[in-house]
N, C-alpha and C positions, 0 to 999 in steps of 0.2 A: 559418528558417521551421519549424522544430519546434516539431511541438505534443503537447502532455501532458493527457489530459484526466480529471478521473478521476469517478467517479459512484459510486453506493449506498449514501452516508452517510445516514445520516437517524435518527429518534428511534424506542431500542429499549429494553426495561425490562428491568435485569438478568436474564440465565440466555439470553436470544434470540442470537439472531444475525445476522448480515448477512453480503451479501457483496459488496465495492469492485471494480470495476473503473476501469481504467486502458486508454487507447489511447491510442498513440504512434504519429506520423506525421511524415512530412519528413526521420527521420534518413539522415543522411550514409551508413550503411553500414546493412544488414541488421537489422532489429529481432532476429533470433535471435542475433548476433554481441555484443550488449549484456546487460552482468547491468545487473538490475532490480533495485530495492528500494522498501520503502513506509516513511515517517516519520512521528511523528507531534506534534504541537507541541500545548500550550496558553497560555495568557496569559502573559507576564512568562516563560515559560523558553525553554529552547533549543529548535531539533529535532532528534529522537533516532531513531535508527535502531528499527523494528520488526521487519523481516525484509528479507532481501536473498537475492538467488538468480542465481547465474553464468549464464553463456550456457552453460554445460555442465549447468544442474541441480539443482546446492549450493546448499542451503538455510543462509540462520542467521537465529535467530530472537534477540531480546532475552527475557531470560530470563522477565521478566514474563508474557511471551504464548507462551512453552513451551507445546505440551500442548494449547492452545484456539486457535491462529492457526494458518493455513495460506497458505504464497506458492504460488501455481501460474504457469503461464505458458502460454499458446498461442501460439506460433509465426508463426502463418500468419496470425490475426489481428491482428497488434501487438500484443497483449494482456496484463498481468499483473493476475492477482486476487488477492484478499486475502480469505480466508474467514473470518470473527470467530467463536467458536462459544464461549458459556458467558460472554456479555460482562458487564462489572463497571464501576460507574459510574468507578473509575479508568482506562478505557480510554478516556471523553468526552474528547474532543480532534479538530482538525483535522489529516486524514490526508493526506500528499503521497506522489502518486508519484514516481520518480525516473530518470532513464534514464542508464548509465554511469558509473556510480558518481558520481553529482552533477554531470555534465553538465548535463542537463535536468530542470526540475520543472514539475510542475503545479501548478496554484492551490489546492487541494484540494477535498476532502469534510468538511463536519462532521458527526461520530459521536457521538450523544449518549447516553448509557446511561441510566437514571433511570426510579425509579417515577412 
């Protein structure tokens, strides 16, 4: 009965930004004991890691969104964000959350960039 839910997709016109949330509930052990990550898929391809961040902290980002994406996390909330900032229509894609390294996902958010 884990649930992954994520929210703040929506349609932005490059250079804006957004920012996704994720709540995670039900887990087995501590939401702060779990690294987090966010994915991100569109049509005909795989999904691909965007950022992922330990239960200690550690960040990694895909090299793409160096520099313009930020993972954060609250603790106490079950929470990971996803802060988009400088976004480019090649970021349009459906965004998953993830809880334990691919234990858990959510259904996602769709991120639309576009004039």
């Amino acid at each position: 009965q884990v649930q992954v839910v994520e929210s703040g997709g929506g349609l932005v016109q490059p250079g804006g930004s957004l920012r996704l949330s994720c709540v995670v509930s039900g887990l087995p052990l501590p939401f702060s004991v779990y690294a987090m990550g966010w994915y991100r898929q569109t049509p005909g391809n795989k999904r691909d890691v965007v950022a992922q961040m330990t239960s200690g902290g550690s960040t990694q980002y895909a090299d793409s969104v160096k520099g313009r994406f930020t993972i954060s996390r609250d603790n106490a909330r079950s929470t990971v964000y996803l802060q988009m900032n400088s976004l480019k229509p090649e970021d349009t894609a459906v965004y998953y959350c993830n809880a334990g390294l691919n234990m858990y996902w959510g259904q996602g958010t769709q991120v639309t960039v576009s004039s």
